[in-house]
C-alpha positions in Angstrom: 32.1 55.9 -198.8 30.5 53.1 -200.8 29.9 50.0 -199.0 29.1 46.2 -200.8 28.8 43.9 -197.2 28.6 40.2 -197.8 28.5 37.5 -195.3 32.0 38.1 -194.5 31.8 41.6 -193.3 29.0 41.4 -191.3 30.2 38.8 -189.3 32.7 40.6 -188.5 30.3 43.6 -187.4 28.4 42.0 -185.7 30.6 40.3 -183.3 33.4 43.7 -183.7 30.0 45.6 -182.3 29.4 43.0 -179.4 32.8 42.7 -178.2 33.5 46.7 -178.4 30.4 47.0 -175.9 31.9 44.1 -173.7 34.8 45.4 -172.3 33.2 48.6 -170.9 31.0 46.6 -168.6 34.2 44.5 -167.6 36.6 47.5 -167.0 33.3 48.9 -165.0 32.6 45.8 -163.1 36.2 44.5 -162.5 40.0 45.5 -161.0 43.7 44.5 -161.6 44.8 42.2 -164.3 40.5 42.2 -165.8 40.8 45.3 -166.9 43.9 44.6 -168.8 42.3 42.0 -170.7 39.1 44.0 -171.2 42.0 46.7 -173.4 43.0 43.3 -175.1 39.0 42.7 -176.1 38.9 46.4 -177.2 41.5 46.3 -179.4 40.5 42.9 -181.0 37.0 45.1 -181.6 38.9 48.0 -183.7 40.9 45.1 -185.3 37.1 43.2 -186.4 35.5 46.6 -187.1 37.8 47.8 -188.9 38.5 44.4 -190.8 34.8 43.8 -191.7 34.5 47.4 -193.4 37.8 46.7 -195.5 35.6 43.2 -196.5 33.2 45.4 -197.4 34.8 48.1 -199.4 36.0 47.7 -203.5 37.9 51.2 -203.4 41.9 51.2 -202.5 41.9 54.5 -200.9 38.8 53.5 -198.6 40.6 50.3 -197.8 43.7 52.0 -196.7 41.3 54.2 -194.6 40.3 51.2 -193.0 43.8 49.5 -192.5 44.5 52.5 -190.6 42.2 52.1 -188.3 42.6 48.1 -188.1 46.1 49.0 -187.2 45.1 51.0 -184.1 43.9 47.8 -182.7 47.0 45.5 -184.0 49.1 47.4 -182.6 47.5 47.7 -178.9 46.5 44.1 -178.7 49.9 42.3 -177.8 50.6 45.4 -175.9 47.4 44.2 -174.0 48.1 40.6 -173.5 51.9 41.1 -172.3 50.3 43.6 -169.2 47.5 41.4 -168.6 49.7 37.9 -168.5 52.2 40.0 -166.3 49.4 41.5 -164.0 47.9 38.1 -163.2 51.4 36.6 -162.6 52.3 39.2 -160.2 54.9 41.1 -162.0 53.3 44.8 -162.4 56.7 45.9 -161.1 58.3 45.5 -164.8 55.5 48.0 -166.2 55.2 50.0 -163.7 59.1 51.5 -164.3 58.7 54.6 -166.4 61.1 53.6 -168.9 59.5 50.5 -170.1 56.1 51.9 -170.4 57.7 54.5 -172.5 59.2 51.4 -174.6 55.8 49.5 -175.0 54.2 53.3 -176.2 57.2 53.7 -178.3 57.0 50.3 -180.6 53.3 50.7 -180.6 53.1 54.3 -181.9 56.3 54.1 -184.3 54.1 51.1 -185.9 51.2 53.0 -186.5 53.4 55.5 -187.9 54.9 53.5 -190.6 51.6 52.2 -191.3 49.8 55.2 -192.0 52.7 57.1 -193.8 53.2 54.1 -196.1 52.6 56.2 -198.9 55.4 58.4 -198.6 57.7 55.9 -197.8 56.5 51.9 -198.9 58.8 50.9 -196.1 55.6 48.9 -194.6 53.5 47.5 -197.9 56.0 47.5 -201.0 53.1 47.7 -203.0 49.3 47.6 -202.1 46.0 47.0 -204.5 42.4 45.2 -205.2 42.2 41.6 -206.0 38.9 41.0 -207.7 39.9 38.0 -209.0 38.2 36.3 -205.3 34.7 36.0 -204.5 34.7 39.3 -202.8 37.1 42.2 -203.6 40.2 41.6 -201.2 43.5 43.5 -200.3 46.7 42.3 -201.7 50.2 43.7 -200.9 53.5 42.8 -201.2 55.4 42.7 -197.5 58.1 45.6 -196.5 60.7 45.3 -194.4 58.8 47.4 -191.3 55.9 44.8 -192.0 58.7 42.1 -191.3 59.7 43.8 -188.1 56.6 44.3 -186.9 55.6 40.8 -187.2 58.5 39.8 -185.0 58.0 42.4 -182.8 54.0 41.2 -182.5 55.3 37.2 -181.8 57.9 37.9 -179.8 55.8 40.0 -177.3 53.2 37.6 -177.3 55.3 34.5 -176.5 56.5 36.1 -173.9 53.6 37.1 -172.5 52.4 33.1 -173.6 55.3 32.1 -171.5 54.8 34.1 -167.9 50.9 32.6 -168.2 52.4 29.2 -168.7 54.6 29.6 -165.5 52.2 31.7 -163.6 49.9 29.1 -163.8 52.0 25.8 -163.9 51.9 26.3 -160.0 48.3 26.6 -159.2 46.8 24.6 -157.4 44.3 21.5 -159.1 41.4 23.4 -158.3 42.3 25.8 -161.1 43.0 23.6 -164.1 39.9 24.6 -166.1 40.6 28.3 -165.5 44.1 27.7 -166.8 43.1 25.6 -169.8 40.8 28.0 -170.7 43.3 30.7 -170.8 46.0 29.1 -173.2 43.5 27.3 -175.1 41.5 30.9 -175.8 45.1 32.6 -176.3 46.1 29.8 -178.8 43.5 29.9 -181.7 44.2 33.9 -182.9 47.5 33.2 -182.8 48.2 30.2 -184.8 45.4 31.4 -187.1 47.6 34.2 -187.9 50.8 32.3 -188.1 48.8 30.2 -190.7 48.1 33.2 -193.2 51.6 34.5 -192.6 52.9 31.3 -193.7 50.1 31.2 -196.8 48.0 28.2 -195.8 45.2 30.4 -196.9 41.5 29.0 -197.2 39.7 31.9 -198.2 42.3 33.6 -201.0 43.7 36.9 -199.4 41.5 36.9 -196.9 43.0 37.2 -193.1 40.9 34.7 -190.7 43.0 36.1 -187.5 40.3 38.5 -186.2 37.6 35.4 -187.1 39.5 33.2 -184.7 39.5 36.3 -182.3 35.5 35.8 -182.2 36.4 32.0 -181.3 38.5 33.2 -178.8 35.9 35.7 -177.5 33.5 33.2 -177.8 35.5 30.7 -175.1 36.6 33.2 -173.2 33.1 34.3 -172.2 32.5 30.1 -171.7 34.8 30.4 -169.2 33.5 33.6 -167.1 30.1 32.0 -167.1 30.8 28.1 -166.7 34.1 28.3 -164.8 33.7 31.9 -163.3 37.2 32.7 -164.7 37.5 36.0 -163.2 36.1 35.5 -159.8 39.1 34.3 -158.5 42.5 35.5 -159.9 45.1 33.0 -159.0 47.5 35.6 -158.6 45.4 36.6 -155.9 44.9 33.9 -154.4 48.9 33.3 -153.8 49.4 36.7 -152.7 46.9 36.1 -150.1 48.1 33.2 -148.9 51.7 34.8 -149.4 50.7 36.9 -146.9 49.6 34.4 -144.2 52.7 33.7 -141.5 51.2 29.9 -141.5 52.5 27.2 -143.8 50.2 25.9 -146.5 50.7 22.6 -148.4 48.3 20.7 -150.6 49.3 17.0 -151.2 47.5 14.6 -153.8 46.2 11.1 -153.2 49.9 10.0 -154.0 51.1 12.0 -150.6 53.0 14.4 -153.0 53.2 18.3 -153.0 51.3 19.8 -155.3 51.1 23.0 -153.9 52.4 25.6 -150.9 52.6 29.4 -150.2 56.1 30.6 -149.1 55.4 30.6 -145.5 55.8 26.7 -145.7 59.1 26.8 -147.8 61.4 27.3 -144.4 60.1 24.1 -142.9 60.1 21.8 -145.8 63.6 19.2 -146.0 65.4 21.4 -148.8 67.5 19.6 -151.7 65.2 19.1 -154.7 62.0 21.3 -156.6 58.8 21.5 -153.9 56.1 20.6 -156.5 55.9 16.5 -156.6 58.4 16.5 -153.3 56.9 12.7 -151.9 56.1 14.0 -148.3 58.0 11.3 -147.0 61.1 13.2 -148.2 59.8 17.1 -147.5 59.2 16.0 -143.6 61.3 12.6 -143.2 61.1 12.2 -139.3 57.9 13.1 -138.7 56.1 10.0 -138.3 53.2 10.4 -136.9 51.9 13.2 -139.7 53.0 10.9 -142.5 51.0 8.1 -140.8 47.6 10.5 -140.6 48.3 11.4 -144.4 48.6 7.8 -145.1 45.4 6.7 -143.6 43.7 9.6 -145.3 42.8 11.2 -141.2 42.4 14.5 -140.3 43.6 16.3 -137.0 46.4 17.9 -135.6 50.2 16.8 -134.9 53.0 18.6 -133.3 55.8 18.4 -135.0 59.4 19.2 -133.6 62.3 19.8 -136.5 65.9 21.0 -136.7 66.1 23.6 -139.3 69.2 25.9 -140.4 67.8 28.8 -137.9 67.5 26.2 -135.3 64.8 23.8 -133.6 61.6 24.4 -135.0 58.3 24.0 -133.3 55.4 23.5 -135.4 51.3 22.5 -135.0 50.2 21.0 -138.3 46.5 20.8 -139.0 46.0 18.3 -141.0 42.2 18.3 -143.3 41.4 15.9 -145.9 39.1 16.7 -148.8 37.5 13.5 -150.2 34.3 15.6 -151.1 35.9 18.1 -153.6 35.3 18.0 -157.5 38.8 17.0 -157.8 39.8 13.9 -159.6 41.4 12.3 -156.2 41.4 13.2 -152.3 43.8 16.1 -151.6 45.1 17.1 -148.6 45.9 20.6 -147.0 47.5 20.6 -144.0 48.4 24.2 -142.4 51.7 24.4 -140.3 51.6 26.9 -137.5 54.8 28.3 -135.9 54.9 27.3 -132.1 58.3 28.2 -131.8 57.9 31.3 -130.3 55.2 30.0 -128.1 57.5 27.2 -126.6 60.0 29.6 -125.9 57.5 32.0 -123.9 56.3 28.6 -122.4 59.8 27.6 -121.4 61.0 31.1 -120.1 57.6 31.4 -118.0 58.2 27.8 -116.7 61.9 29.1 -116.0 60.3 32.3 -114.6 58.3 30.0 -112.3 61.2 28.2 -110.9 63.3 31.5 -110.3 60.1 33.1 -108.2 60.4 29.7 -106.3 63.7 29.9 -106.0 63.5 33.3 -104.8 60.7 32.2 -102.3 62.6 30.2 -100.8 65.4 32.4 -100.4 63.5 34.5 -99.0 62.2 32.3 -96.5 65.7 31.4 -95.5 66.6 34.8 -95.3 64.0 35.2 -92.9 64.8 33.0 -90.7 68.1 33.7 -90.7 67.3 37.2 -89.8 64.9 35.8 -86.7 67.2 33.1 -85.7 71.2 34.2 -86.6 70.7 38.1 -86.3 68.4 37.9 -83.0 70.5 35.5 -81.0 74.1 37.7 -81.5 72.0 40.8 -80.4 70.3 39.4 -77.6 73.5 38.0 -76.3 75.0 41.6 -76.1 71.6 43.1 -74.8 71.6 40.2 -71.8 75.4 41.2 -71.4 75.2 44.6 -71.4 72.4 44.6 -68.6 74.0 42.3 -66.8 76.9 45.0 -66.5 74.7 47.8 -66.0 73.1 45.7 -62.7 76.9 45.1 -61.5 75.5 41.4 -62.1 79.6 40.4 -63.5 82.5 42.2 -63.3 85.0 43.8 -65.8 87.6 40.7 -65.5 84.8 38.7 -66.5 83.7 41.1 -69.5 87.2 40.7 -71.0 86.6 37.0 -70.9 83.5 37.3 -72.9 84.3 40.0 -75.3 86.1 37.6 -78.1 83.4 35.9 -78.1 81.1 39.0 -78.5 83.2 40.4 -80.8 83.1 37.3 -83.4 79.4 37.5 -83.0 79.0 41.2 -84.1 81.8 40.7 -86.9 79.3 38.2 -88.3 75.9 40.1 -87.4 77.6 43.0 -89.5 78.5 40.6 -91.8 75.2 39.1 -92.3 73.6 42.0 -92.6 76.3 43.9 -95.2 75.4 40.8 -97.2 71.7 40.9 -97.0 71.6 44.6 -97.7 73.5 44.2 -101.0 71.5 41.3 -102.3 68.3 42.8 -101.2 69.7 46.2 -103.3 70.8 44.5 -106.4 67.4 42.9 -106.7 65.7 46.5 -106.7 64.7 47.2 -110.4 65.8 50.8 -110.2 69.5 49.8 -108.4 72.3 51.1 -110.7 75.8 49.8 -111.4 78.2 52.6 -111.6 80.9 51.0 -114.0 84.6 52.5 -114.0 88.0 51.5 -114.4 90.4 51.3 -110.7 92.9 49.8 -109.7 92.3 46.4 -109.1 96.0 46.1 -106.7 94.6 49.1 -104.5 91.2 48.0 -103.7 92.6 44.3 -103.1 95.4 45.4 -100.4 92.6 47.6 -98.9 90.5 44.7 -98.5 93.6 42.2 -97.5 94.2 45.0 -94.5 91.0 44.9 -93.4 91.4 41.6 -93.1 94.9 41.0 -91.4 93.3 41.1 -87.6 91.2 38.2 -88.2 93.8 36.7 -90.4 96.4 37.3 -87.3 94.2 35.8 -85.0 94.4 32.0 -86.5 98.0 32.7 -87.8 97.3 32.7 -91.2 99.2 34.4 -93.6 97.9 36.4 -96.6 100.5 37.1 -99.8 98.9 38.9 -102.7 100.9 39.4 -105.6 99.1 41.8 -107.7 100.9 44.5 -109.8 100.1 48.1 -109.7 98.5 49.4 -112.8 96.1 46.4 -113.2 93.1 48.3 -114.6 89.8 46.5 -114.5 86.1 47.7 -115.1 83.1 47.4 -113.3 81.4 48.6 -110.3 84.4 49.1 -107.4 81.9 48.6 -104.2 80.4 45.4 -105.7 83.8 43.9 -106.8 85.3 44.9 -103.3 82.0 42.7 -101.5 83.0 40.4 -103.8 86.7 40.2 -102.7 86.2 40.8 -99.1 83.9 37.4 -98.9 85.8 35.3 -100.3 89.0 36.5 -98.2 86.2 36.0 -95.4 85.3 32.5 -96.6 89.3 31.9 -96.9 90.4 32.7 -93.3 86.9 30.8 -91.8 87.6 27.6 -93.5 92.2 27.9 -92.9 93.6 26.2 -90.2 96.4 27.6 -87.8 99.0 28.2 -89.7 98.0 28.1 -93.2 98.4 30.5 -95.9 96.3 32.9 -98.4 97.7 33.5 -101.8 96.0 36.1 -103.7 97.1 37.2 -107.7 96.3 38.6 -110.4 96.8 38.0 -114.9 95.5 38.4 -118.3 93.5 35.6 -119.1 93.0 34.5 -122.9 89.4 35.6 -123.2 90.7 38.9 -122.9 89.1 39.5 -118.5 91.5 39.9 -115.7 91.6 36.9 -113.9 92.2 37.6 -110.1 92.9 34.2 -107.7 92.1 33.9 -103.8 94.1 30.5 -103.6 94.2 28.5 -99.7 95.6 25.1 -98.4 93.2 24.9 -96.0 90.1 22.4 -95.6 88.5 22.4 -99.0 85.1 20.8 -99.9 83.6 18.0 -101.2 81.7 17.2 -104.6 78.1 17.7 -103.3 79.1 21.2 -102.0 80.8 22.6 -105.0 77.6 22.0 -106.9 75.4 23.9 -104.8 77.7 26.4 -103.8 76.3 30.0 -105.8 72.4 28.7 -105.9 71.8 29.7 -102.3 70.8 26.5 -101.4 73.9 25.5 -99.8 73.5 25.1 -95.7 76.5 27.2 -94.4 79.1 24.9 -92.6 81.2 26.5 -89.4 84.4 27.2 -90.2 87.9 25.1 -88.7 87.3 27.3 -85.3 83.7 27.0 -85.1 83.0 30.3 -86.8 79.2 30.5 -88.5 78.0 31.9 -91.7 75.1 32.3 -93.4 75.8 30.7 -97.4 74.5 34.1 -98.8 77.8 35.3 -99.4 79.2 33.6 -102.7 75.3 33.6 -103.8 75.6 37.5 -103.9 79.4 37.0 -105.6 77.9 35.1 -108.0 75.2 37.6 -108.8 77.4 40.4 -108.7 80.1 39.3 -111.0 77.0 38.4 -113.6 75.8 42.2 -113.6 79.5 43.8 -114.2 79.9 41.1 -117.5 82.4 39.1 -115.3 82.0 35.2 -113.9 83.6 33.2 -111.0 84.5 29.7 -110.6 86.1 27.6 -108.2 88.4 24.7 -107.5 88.3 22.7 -104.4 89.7 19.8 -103.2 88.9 18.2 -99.5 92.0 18.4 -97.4 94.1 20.1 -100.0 92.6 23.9 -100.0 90.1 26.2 -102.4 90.6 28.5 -105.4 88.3 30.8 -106.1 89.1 32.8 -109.5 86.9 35.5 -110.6 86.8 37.4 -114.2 86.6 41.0 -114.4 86.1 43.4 -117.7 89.2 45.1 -118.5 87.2 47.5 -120.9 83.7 48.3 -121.8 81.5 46.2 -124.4 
């Protein structure tokens, strides 16, 4: 090969040579969207080389040698650019689908291919030959239609890569304007170069000054690595990290407007118009106090409490102002920490609290209703039962004092049944065996039990319950249920007086079951207190005691079978109690 350089050509070497050594040492020293651009610098190197050895060469054939080559790295280099713009703006994805990467190999290998089989087919250069008419011998061909296509293809891929840099960057933060300037400005000069010589504006003849403005490019490019360490920090990166982070970010400019935020901070921001330049008056409208510290330019910490589409939203925003930044203006970045989950630990151990308090004293109570209620009935019929055994009162006597000693062993066994259920359905291990019965047959059972304490006051009971009434829950804890309030019923009934119990669908789709009496009713004050355990029992219309654990353990019981139970009382007029009952499982 016979070779004539000139200024021209070894330019082009030179810096071709320089900038083919380059990107081994940045593929080496470097990861992710780098290396991409490192390919882009190697193909502008086969472009130059290849370019300055047509400059220097007079012979047609050895030109097309060295188009050939050129075209290896034309081809490549948008190719380059599109992967390295979509690395650093996060979307790898697109590439990384095999078909695609089949599509970006096929358009750059079918290019090549016209190229170097223009001979046999002039579908690329019409015609091709040596101007000597210029100061050096130059290349001069008449534009095909696969040259046409190509050239679209090579702007079109390259504005589109131009475009997702533009966006990727358009939300970075201040603190990365140079990096971003240098970027579009270094992307800029090849490419309106070559737009310039498509178009003919032409200062040197036939000479193409793209793959000079390439070394301009370079030239800037490594500027910015040194000046503005351009490759230190990869915005992309950086917003992936801070993606990452559960905590809110926002940075807001002297003018207390958004300028930038991770996605974390998104869900607490006021929605209705774009984030970037959202005046934080309107991003957080009824949070005073933060506005204020933003407004006085102070840093610290503010809790901030917000209602939110998911709900009330706790937040702690730390709020740091940086007035000694090589920004133009202070900025602010305040960090907004979920403590939504934290005030609802806080509030369910403070309700956690109050339940073991309220248990405590429960417990105490049922203490001393053990010491005081159960040991008085029992020491009654110990002292009577000696008594008998030392002939110290006779049978006739005995009769007199066994109604009495019967009501108080009816309520010792009462007390008792009732504080071995409670104490049983607050064992973590204690089971509920749920099954469908007959809610008509357990009821008259109970009412039966029932009829010789009812009989003794004169009360009458009426249920009206239809067979075939299927319920479902545990049986023994609905029948404790039952049989205390048919308890409370005939305590608190005067002589006389009547029990209606019943039974129907309610709307909510439960069995509602009724234990209705006109006898003394209760006040206000009562009601209120009536299933926390803190009620004082009151004796009933003949004196009869209890112990106010009973419709505490209803209440509990009817929770743990997915049921409920109200009442309705009025002083003088009578009680309801109504209680709702499963009629199938959940």
């Amino acid at each position: 090969m016979d070779f004539t350089f000139n200024t021209y050509s070894v330019i082009l070497l030179f810096f071709g040579t320089v900038t083919i050594i380059l990107p081994y040492y940045i593929y080496r020293s470097s990861e992710g969207a780098v290396r991409w651009f490192s390919f882009a610098m190697l193909s502008n190197a086969i472009w130059c080389l290849g370019y300055g050895f047509e400059l220097a060469s007079s012979d047609l054939e050895q030109v097309k040698v060295f188009v050939d080559i050129q075209y290896i790295g034309i081809t490549t280099l948008p190719v380059y650019w599109l992967l390295f713009c979509m690395k650093l703006s996060g979307l790898e994805k697109w590439y990384q689908r095999r078909l695609n990467a089949y599509l970006l190999c096929f358009m750059t290998l079918i290019s090549c291919i016209m190229v170097w089989t223009n001979d046999h087919h002039h579908f690329y250069y019409k015609e091709m030959h040596i101007d000597f008419t210029e100061k050096i011998p130059l290349l001069s061909f008449k534009r095909g239609t696969g040259y046409l296509l190509f050239t679209i293809y090579f702007y079109i891929t390259l504005l589109v890569a131009n475009i997702l840099l533009y966006i990727s960057y358009k939300k970075s933060a201040p603190i990365y304007k140079r990096q971003r300037y240098s970027i579009i400005f270094s992307s800029t000069i090849p490419w309106m170069a070559n737009f310039c010589y498509l178009l003919g504006l032409r200062p040197f003849g036939n000479m193409d000054i793209t793959p000079f403005s390439f070394i301009i490019s370079v030239f800037v490019v490594a500027i910015a690595v040194h000046r503005f360490r351009l490759f230190d920090i990869i915005p992309v990166a950086r917003e992936k990290v801070l993606d990452l982070m559960q905590d809110g970010f926002l940075i807001v400019d002297d003018r207390h407007r958004i300028i930038d935020y991770n996605k974390a901070a998104v869900q607490y921001i006021q929605p209705g118009q774009k984030i970037v330049g959202m005046p934080m008056k309107i991003a957080f409208p009824d949070q005073e106090e933060m506005l204020n510290f933003i407004k006085n330019e102070r840093s610290g910490k503010v809790v901030l409490t917000m209602e939110r589409l998911k709900g009330t939203v706790h937040l702690e925003a730390e709020i740091q102002l940086l007035n000694e930044n090589e920004l133009n203006s202070n900025t602010t970045i305040i960090r907004l920490q979920d403590l939504t989950q934290i005030k609802k630990e806080e509030l369910r151990s403070l309700q956690q609290t109050e339940e073991l308090k309220r248990l405590n004293q429960l417990k105490d109570r049922i203490f001393s209703i053990i010491s005081h209620d159960l040991r008085g009935p029992l020491v009654n019929l110990s002292e009577v039962i000696k008594m008998i055994s030392n002939d110290l009162i006779t049978i006739e006597e005995f009769k007199m004092l066994s109604p009495t000693l019967s009501k108080d062993i009816l309520y010792t066994t009462d007390l008792l049944e009732n504080i071995l259920h409670w104490s049983r359905s607050q064992l973590s291990g204690y089971g509920i065996k749920k099954e469908h019965f007959d809610l008509r047959s357990m009821v008259v059972n109970e009412i039966n039990y029932y009829l010789p304490s009812a009989a003794s006051k004169k009360i009458s009971i009426i249920q009206d319950v239809f067979p075939g009434k299927l319920v479902y829950a545990d049986m023994l804890m609905v029948q404790i249920v039952v049989r205390n309030l048919l308890n409370n019923a005939i305590k608190f009934c005067y002589e006389g007086c009547q029990i209606d119990v019943f039974a129907m669908y309610h709307k909510s789709g439960m069995m509602e079951l009724c234990i209705m009496d006109n006898g003394a009713g209760m006040e206000e004050q009562v009601l209120k207190k009536l299933f926390s355990g803190e009620n004082q029992s009151t004796r009933g219309t003949m004196n009869e005691k209890g112990t106010g654990l009973g419709l505490m353990v209803c209440k509990e019981f009817m929770e743990r079978n997915n049921g409920s139970i109200k009442v309705e009382s009025e002083t003088g007029k009578g009680t309801k109690f109504f209680i709702y009952l499963p009629i199938a499982p959940e």
